[in-house]
TORKOL-4160 file (C-alpha; in steps of 0.2 Angstrom, whole numbers, padded with zeros to 4 digits, m for minus):
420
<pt num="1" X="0091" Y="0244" Z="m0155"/>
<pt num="2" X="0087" Y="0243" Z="m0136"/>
<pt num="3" X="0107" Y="0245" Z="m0133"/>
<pt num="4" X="0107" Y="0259" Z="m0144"/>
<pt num="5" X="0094" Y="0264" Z="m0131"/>
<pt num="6" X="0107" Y="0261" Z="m0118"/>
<pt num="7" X="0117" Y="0274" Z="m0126"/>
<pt num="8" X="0105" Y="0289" Z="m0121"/>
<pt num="9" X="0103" Y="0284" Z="m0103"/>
<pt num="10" X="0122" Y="0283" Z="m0100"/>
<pt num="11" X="0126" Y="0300" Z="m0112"/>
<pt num="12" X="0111" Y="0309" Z="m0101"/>
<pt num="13" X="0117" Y="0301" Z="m0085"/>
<pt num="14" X="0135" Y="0310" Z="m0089"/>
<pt num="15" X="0128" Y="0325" Z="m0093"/>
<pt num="16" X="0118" Y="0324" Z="m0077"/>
<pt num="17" X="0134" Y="0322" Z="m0067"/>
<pt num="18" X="0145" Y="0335" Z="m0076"/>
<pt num="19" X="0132" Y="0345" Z="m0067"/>
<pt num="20" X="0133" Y="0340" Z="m0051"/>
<pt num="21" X="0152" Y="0338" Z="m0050"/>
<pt num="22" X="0156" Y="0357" Z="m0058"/>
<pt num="23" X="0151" Y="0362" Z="m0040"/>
<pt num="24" X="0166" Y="0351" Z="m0030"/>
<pt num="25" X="0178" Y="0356" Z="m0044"/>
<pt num="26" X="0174" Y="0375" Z="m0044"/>
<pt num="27" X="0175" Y="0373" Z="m0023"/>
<pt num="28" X="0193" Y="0378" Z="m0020"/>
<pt num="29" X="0190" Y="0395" Z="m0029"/>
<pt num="30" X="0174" Y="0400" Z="m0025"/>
<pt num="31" X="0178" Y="0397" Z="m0005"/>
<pt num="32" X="0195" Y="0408" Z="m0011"/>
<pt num="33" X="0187" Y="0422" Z="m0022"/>
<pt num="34" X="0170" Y="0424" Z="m0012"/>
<pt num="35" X="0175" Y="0419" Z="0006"/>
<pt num="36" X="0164" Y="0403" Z="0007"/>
<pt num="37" X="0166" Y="0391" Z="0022"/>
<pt num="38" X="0165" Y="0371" Z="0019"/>
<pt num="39" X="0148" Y="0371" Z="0029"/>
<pt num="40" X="0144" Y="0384" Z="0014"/>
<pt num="41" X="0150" Y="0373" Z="0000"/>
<pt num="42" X="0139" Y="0358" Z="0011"/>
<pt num="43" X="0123" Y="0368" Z="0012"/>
<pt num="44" X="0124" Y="0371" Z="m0006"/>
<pt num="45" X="0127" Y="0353" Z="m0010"/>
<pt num="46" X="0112" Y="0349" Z="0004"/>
<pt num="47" X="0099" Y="0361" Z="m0005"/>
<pt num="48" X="0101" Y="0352" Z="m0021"/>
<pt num="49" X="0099" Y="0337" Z="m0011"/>
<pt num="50" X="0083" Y="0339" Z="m0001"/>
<pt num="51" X="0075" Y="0347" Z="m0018"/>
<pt num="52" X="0081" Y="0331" Z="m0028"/>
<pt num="53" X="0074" Y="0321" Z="m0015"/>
<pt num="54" X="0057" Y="0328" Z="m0013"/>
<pt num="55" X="0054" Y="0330" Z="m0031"/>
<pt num="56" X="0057" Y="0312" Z="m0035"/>
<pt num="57" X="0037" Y="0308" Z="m0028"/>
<pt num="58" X="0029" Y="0320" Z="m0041"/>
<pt num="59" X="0044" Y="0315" Z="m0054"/>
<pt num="60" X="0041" Y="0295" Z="m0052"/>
<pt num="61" X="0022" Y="0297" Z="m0054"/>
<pt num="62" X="0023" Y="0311" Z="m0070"/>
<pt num="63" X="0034" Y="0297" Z="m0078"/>
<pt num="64" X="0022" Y="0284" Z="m0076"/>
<pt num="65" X="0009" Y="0295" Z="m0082"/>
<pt num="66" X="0015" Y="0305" Z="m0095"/>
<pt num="67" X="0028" Y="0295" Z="m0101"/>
<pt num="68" X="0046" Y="0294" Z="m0099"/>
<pt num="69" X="0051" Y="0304" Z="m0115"/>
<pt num="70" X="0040" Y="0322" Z="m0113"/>
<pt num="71" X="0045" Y="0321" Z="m0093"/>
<pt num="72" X="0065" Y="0318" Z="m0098"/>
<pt num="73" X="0065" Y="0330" Z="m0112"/>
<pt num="74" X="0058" Y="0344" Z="m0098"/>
<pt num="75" X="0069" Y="0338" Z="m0085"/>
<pt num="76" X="0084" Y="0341" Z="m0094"/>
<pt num="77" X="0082" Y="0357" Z="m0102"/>
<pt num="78" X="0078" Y="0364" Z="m0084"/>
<pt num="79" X="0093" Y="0357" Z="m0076"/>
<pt num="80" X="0104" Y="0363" Z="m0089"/>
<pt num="81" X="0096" Y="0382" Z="m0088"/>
<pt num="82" X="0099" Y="0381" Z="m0069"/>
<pt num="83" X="0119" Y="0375" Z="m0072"/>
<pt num="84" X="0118" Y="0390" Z="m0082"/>
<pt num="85" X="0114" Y="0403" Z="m0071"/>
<pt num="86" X="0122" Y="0395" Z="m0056"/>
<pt num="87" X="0137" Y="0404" Z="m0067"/>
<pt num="88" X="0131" Y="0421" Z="m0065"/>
<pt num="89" X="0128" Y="0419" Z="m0044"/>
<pt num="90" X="0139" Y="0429" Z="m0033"/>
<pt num="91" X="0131" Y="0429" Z="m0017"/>
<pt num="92" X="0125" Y="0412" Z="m0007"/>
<pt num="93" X="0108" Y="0416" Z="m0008"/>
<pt num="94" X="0109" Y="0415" Z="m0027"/>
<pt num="95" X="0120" Y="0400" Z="m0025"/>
<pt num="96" X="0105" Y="0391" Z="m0015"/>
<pt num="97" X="0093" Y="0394" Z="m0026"/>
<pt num="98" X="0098" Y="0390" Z="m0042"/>
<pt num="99" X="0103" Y="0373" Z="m0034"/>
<pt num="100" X="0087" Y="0371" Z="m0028"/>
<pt num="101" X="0082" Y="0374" Z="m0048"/>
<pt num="102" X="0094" Y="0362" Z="m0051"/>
<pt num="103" X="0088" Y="0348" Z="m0039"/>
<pt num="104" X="0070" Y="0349" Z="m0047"/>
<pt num="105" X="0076" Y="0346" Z="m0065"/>
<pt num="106" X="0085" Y="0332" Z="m0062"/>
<pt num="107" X="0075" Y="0322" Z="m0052"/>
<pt num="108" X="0065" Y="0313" Z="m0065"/>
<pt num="109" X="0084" Y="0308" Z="m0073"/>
<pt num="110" X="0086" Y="0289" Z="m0067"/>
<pt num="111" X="0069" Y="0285" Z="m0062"/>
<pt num="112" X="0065" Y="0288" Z="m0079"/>
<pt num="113" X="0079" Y="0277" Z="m0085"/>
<pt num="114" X="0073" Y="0265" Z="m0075"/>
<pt num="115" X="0055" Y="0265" Z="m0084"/>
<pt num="116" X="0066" Y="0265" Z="m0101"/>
<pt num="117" X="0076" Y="0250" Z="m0094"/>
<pt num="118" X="0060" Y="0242" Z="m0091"/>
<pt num="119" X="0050" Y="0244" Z="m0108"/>
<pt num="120" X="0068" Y="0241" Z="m0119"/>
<pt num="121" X="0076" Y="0224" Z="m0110"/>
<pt num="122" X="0071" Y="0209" Z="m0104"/>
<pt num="123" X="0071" Y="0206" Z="m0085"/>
<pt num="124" X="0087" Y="0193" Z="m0087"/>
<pt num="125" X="0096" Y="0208" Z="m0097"/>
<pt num="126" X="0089" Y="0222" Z="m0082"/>
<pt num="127" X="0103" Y="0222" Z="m0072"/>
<pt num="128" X="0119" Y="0222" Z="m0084"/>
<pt num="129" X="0108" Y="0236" Z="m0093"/>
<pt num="130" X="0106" Y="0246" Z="m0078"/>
<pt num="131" X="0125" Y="0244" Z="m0071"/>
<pt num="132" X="0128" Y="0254" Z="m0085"/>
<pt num="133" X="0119" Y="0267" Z="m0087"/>
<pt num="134" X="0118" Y="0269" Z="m0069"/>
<pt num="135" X="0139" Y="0270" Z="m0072"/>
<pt num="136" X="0134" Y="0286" Z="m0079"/>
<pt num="137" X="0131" Y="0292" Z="m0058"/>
<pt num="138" X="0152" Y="0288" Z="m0057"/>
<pt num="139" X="0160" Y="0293" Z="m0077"/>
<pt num="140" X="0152" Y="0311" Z="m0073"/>
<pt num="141" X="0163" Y="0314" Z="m0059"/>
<pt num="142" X="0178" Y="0303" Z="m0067"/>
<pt num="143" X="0180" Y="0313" Z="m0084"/>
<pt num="144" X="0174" Y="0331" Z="m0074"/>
<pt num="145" X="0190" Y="0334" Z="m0067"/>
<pt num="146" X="0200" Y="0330" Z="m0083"/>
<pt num="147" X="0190" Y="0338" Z="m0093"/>
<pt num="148" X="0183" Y="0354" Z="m0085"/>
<pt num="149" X="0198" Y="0358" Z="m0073"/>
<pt num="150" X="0211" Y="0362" Z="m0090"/>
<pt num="151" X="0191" Y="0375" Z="m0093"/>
<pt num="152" X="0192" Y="0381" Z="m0074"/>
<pt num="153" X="0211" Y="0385" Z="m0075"/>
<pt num="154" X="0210" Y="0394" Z="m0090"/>
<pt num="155" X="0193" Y="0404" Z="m0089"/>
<pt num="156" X="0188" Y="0402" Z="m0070"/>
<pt num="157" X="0177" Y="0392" Z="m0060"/>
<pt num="158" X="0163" Y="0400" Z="m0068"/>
<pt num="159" X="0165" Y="0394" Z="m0086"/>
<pt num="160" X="0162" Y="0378" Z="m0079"/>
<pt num="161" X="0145" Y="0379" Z="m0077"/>
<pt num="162" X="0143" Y="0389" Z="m0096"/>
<pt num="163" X="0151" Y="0375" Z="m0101"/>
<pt num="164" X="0140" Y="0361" Z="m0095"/>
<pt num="165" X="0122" Y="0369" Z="m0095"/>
<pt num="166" X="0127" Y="0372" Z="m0113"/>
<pt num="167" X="0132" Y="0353" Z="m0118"/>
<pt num="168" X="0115" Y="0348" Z="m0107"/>
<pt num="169" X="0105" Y="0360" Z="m0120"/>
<pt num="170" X="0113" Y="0352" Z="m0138"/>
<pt num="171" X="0108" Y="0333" Z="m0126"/>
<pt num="172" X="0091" Y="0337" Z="m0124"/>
<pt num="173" X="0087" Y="0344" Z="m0142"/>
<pt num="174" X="0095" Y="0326" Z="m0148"/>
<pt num="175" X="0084" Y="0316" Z="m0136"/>
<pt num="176" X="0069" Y="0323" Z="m0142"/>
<pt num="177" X="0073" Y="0320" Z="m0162"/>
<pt num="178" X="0079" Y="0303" Z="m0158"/>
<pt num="179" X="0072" Y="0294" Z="m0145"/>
<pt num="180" X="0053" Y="0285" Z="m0145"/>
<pt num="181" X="0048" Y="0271" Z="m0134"/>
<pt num="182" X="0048" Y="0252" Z="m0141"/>
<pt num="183" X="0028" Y="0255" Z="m0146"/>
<pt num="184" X="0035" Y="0271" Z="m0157"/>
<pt num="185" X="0050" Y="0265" Z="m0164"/>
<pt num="186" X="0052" Y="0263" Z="m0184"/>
<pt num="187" X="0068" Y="0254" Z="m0180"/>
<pt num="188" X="0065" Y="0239" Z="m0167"/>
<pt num="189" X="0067" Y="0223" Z="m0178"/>
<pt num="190" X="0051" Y="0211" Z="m0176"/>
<pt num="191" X="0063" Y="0199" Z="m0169"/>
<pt num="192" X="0069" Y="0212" Z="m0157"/>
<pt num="193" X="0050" Y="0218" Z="m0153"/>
<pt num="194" X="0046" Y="0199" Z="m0150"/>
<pt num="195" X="0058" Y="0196" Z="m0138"/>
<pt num="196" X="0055" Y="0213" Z="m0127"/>
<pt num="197" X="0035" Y="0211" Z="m0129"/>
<pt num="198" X="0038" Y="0190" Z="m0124"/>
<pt num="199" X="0049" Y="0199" Z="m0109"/>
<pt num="200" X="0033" Y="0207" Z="m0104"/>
<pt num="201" X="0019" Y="0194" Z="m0106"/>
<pt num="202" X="0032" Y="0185" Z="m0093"/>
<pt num="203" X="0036" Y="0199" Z="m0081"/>
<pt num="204" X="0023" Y="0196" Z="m0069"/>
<pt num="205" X="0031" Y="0180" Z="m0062"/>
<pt num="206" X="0043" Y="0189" Z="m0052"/>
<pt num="207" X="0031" Y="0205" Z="m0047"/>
<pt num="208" X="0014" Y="0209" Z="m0044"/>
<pt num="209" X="0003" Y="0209" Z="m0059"/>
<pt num="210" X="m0005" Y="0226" Z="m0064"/>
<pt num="211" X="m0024" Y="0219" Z="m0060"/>
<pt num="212" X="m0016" Y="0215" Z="m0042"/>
<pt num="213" X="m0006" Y="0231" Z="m0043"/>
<pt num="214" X="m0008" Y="0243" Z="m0026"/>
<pt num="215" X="m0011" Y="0262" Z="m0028"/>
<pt num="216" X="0003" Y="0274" Z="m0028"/>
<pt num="217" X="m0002" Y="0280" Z="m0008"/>
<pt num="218" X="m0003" Y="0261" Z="m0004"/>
<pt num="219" X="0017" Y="0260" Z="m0009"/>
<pt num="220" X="0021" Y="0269" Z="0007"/>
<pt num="221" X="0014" Y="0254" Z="0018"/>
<pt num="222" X="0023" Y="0241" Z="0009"/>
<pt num="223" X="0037" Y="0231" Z="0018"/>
<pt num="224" X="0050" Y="0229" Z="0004"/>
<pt num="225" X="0046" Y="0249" Z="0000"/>
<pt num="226" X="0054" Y="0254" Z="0016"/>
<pt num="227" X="0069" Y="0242" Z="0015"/>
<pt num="228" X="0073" Y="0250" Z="0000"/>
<pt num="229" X="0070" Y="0269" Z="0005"/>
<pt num="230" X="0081" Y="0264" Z="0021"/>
<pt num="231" X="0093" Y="0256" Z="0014"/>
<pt num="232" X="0098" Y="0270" Z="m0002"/>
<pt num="233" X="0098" Y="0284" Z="0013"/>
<pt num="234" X="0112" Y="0273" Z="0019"/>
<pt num="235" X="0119" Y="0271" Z="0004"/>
<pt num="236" X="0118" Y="0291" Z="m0003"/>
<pt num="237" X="0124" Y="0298" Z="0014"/>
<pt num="238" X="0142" Y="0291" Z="0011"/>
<pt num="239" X="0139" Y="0295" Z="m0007"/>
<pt num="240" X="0136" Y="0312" Z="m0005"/>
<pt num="241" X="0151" Y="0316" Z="0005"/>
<pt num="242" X="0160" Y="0311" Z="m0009"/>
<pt num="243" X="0154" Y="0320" Z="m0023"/>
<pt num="244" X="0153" Y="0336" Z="m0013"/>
<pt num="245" X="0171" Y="0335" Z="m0005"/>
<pt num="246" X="0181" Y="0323" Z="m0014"/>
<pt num="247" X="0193" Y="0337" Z="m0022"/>
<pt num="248" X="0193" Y="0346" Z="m0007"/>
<pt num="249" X="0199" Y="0332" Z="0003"/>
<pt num="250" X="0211" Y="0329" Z="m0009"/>
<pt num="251" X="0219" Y="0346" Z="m0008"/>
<pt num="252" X="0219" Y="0350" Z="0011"/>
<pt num="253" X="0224" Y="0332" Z="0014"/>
<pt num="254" X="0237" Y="0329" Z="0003"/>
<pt num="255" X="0242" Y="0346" Z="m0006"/>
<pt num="256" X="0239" Y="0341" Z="m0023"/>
<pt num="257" X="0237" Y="0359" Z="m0033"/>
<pt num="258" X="0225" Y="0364" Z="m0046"/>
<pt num="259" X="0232" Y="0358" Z="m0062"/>
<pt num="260" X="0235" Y="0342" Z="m0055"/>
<pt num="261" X="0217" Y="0338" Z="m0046"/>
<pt num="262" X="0210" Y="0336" Z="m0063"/>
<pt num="263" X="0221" Y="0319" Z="m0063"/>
<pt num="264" X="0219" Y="0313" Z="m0045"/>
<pt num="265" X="0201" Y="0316" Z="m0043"/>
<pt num="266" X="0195" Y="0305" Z="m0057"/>
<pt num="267" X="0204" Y="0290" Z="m0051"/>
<pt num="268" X="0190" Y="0285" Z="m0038"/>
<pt num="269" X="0178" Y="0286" Z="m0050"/>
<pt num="270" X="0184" Y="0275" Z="m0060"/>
<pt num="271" X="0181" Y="0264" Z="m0045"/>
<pt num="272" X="0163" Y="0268" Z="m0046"/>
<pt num="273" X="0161" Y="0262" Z="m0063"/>
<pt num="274" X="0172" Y="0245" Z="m0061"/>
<pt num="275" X="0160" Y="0242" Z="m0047"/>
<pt num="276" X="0143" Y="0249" Z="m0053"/>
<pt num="277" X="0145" Y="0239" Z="m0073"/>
<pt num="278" X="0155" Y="0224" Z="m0063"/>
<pt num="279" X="0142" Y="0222" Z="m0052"/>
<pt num="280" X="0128" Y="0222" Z="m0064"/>
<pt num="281" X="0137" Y="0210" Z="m0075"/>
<pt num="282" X="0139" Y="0200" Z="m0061"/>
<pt num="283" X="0121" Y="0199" Z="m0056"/>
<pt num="284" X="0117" Y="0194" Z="m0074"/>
<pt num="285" X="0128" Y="0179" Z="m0072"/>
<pt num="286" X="0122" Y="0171" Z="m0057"/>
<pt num="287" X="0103" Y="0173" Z="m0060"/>
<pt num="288" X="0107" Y="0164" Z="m0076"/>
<pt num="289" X="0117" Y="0150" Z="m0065"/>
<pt num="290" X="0100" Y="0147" Z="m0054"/>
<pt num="291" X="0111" Y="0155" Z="m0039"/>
<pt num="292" X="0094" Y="0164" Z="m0035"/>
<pt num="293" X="0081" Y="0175" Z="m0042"/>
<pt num="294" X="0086" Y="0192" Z="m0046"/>
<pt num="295" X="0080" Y="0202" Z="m0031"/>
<pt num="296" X="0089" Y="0189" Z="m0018"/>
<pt num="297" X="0104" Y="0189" Z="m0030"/>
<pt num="298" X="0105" Y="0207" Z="m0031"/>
<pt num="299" X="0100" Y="0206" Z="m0010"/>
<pt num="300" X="0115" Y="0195" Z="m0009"/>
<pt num="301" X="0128" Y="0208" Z="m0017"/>
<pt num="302" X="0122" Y="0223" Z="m0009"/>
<pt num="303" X="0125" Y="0214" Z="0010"/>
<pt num="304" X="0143" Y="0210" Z="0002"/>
<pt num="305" X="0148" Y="0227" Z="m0003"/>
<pt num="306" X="0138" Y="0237" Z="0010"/>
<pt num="307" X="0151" Y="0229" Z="0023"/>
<pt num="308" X="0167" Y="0231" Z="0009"/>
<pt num="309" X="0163" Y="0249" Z="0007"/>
<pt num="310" X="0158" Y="0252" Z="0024"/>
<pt num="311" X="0176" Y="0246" Z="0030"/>
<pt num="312" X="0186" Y="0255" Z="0017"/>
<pt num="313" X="0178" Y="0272" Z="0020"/>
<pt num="314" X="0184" Y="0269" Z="0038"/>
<pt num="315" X="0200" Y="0267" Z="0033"/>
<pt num="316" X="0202" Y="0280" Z="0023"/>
<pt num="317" X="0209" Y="0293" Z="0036"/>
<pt num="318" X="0221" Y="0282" Z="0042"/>
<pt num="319" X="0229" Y="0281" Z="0026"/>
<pt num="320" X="0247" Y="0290" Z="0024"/>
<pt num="321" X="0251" Y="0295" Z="0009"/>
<pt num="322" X="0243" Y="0299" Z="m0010"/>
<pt num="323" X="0243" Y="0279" Z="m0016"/>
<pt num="324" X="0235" Y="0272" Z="m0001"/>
<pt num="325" X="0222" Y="0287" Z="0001"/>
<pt num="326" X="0218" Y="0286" Z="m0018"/>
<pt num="327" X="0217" Y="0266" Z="m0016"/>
<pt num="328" X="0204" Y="0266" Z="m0002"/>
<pt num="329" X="0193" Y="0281" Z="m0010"/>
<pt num="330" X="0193" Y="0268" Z="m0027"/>
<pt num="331" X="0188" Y="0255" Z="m0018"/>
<pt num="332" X="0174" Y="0262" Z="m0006"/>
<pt num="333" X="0168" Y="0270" Z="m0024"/>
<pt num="334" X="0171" Y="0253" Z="m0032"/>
<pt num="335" X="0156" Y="0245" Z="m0016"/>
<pt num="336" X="0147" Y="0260" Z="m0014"/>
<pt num="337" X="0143" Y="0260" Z="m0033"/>
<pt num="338" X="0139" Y="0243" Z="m0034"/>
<pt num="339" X="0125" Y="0244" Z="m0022"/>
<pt num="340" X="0116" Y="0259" Z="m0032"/>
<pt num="341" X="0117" Y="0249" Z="m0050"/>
<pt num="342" X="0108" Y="0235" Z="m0041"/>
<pt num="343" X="0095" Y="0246" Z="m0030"/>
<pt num="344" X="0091" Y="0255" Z="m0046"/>
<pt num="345" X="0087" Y="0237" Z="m0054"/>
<pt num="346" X="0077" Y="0230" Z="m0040"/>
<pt num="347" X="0063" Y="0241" Z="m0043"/>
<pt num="348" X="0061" Y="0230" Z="m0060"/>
<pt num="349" X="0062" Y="0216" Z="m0048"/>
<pt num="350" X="0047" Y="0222" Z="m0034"/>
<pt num="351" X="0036" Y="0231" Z="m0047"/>
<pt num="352" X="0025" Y="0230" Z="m0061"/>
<pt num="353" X="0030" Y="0237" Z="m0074"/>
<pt num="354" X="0020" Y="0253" Z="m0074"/>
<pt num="355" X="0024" Y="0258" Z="m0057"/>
<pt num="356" X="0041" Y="0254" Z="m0060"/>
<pt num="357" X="0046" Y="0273" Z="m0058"/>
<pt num="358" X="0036" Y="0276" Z="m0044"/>
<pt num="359" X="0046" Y="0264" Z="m0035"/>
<pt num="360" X="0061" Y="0268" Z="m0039"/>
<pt num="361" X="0058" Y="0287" Z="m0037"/>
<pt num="362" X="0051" Y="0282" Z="m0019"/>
<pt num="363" X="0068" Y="0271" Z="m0016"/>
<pt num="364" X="0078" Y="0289" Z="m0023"/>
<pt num="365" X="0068" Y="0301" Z="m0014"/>
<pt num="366" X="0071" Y="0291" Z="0005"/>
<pt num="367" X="0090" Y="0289" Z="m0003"/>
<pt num="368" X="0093" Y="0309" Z="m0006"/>
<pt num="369" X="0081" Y="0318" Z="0009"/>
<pt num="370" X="0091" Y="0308" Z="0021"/>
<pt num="371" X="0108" Y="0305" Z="0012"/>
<pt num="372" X="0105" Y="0328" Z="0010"/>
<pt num="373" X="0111" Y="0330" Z="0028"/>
<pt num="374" X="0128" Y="0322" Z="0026"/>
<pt num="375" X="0136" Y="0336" Z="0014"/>
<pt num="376" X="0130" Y="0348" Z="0028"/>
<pt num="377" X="0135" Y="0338" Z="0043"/>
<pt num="378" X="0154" Y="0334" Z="0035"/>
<pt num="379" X="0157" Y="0352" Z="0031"/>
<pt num="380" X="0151" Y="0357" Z="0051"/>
<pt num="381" X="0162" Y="0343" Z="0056"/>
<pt num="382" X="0178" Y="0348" Z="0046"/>
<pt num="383" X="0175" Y="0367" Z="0050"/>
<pt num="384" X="0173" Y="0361" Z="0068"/>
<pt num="385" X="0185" Y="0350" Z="0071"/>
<pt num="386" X="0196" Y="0352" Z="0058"/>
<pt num="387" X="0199" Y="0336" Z="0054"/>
<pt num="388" X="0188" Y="0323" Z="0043"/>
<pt num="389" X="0189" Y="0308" Z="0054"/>
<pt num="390" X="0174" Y="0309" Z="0062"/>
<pt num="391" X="0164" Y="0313" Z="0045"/>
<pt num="392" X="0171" Y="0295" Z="0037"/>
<pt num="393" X="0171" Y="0284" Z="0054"/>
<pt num="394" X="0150" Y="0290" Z="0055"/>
<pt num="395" X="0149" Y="0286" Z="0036"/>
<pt num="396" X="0156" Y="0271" Z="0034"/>
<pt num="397" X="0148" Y="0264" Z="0049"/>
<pt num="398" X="0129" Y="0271" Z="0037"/>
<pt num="399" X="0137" Y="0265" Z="0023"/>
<pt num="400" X="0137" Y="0245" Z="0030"/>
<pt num="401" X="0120" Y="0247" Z="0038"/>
<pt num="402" X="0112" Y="0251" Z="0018"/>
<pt num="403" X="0118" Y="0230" Z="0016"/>
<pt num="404" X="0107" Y="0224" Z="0033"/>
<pt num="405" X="0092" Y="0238" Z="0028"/>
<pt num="406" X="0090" Y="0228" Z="0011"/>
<pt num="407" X="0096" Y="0210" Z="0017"/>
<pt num="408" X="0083" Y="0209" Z="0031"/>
<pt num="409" X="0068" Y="0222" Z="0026"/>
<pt num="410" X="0068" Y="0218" Z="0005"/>
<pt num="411" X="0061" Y="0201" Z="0004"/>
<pt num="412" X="0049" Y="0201" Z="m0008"/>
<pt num="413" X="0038" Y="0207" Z="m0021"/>
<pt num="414" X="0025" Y="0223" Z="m0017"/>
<pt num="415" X="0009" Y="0212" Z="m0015"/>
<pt num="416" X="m0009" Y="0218" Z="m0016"/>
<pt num="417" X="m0010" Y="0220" Z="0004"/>
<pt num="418" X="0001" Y="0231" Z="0016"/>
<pt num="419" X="0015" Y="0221" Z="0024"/>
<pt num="420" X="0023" Y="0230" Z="0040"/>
C-alpha cells in the first residue's frame, strides 16, 4: 500500500511542475505578443519564488499540526485556481500577483510529502522512496514541453495554463477520496502496518526522540538546520535558472523553433530524474552495505554531485553545438537533482518524526528566498550583457558550494540544546 502511497506524491509532484514549467514554455510568446523583457519573465519567476519560500514556515508547521492530508488537499486546489487565472493576465502586474498566488499554494507540496514519506516507509526505504517522488520536481518539466507545446501551438500560450490548473482540480478531488494516513487506512495489511509502526518504535536511533524534541523557534538555532537551509539556497539558485530559462536558452542559443522545443527541452530533465531516482536507489544500497549511516551517506553523495554539477553548468556556455549543449544541461540536471532527492530525505534523517516537516519546510524555505534572486539576476545579466556566461560561471561556482555547506555544517542529529 505504502507504494501505492508513492504514486500520489509523484502524480501531485508532476502536476505541481506542469505548473511551474507552463511559465518557461509560454515565455517566447508572451515576451513576443506583450513586449515582456527576460528580466520580466525573471521577476515573474522570482515573485513565485520569494512567496514559495516564505510560506514554507507557516506550511511546515500547519502540516505538523493539521495533518498532511487537509493542508495538501487546500494547497492544491489553490495553486491550481491561481494557474488558472494566470491565463486570463494581460499586464505584469496581474502576471505578479497571481504568481505570488501560486507560490502560497504550492508551498506545502513536498514538505508535506516528506511527512507522508515518513508515516508510510521505513527509514532504510526513505531515501529510494523520496528519489522518486521527489523525481516528480524533474518529469514535470520533462513531459511539459512534449505535452503542452503541441496545446501552445494550437491554442496559444494561454491555453496552457487552462490546461494545467484544470488537471490540478480533477488531482486534488482524487486525493481527497482516496488518500488516508497509515492510522486511517482500511487497506494497510497487518503485516504491512507492523513493519511501518516497528519502523517507528526504532526511529529515534538516528534523531532526537519527541520527549528530547526542541520547539519549532529552537530549529533556527540549530547547527545542522543552517547547513541545510545554506546548502538548498546553493542548490535552488542553479536550479531556478534552469526552470525559468531553459527553453529560452535553447531558442536564442541554438535556434531551435517552436514545434521542435517541445523535443529538446525535455531531454535535460530527463537527466534530473536519472539523477534524482539513481541517487536515491543508490543511498538505499550503501546504507544497507554499512557504508555509513544514512545522513553521512546521503552527506557523502551531495559533496559528490555538488562539484559534478557545479563543473558542468560551467561548462555549458562553452559548448558548440545542440548535442554537447544538450549533454552538459542533462548532466548538470542529472547532479543538481540528485542533491535535492537526498536533502529532502535528510530531514527523516535529523528529525523526529513530528517535526519532520518543519524541517524540511525550514531546509525549502532558506533553498527558495535565496535561490528567488537567481531568475532575476540571469534575466538582468542576459538583458545586460547579452550573453549567458556570466549567469552559469556564478551558478555553477553556488551550485558546488551547496556540497561544502552540507559536508562541513550537517553533522548531526537536532539535539535538545542549540549548537552554533
Amino acid at each position: 500500500m505504502r507504494w501505492w502511497v508513492l504514486g500520489w506524491l509523484l502524480a501531485g509532484g508532476i502536476i505541481n511542475y506542469f505548473d511551474r514549467a507552463n511559465l518557461s514554455l509560454a515565455t517566447p510568446q508572451m515576451m513576443k505578443e506583450l513586449d515582456l523583457s527576460a528580466a520580466d519573465i525573471g521577476l515573474m519567476a522570482s515573485v513565485f519564488s520569494w512567496t514559495y519560500a516564505v510560506m514554507q514556515l507557516p506550511a511546515g508547521h500547519l502540516i505538523d499540526r493539521l495533518g498532511s492530508r487537509r493542508v495538501y488537499t487546500v494547497a492544491v486546489t489553490l495553486w491550481s485556481v491561481a494557474t488558472l487565472a494566470t491565463g486570463l493576465c494581460y499586464r505584469l502586474p496581474q502576471f505578479l500577483a497571481a504568481r505570488l498566488v501560486l507560490g502560497v499554494g504550492e508551498a506545502p507540496c513536498f514538505p508535506a510529502s516528506a511527512k507522508i514519506t515518513s508515516k508510510w516507509f521505513p527509514k532504510r526505504e526513505r531515501g529510494t522512496a523520496t528519489g522518486i517522488w521527489d523525481s516528480s520536481s524533474k518529469w514535470g518539466p520533462a513531459l511539459a514541453p512534449l505535452l503542452l507545446v503541441p496545446v501552445m501551438v494550437h491554442w496559444g500560450w494561454r491555453a496552457l495554463f487552462v490546461v494545467t490548473g484544470v488537471l490540478g482540480l480533477i488531482f486534488v478531488i482524487a486525493f481527497w477520496i482516496g488518500y488516508r494516513d497509515p492510522s486511517g487506512s482500511r487497506r494497510l495489511s497487518a503485516e504491512e502496518r507492523e513493519l511501518i509502526e516497528a519502523d517507528q518504535q526504532d526511529a529515534p536511533a538516528e534523531s532526537t526522540s519527541e520527549s528530547e524534541s526542541v520547539s519549532w523557534p529552537q530549529l533556527f538555532t540549530q547547527r545542522t538546520v543552517w547547513g541545510m537551509i545554506l546548502g538548498f539556497f546553493c542548490t535552488i539558485w542553479i536550479w531556478n535558472i534552469f526552470l525559468a530559462f531553459l527553453p529560452l536558452y535553447l531558442v536564442r542559443t541554438q535556434g531551435i523553433d517552436l514545434a521542435k522545443l517541445g523535443l529538446y527541452a525535455s531531454i535535460p530533465w530527463l537527466g534530473g530524474v536519472v539523477g534524482d531516482v539513481g541517487g536515491g536507489f543508490l543511498t538505499t544500497r550503501l546504507v544497507a552495505r554499512g557504508v555509513g549511516s544514512p545522513l553521512k551517506v546521503r552527506r557523502m553523495l551531495i559533496l559528490a554531485c555538488a562539484l559534478l554539477a557545479g563543473l558542468s553548468v560551467v561548462l555549458v556556455p562553452s559548448a558548440h553545438g545542440l548535442a554537447p549543449t544538450l549533454l552538459l544541461l542533462t548532466l548538470a540536471l542529472c547532479f543538481v537533482s540528485a542533491i535535492t532527492g537526498s536533502a529532502w530525505a535528510m530531514p527523516g534523517d535529523v528529525a523526529p518524526q513530528h517535526q519532520v516537516a518543519s524541517v524540511g519546510a525550514i531546509q525549502n524555505f532558506g533553498g527558495y528566498f535565496g535561490g528567488a534572486f537567481s531568475p532575476l539576476v540571469a534575466g538582468l545579466i542576459v538583458d545586460r550583457t547579452d550573453s549567458w556566461s556570466l549567469a552559469f560561471y556564478s551558478g555553477g561556482v553556488v551550485a558546488a558550494l551547496a556540497g561544502l555547506c552540507y559536508w562541513f555544517i550537517v553533522r548531526r542529529p537536532i539535539t535538545g540544546s542549540a549548537t552554533t
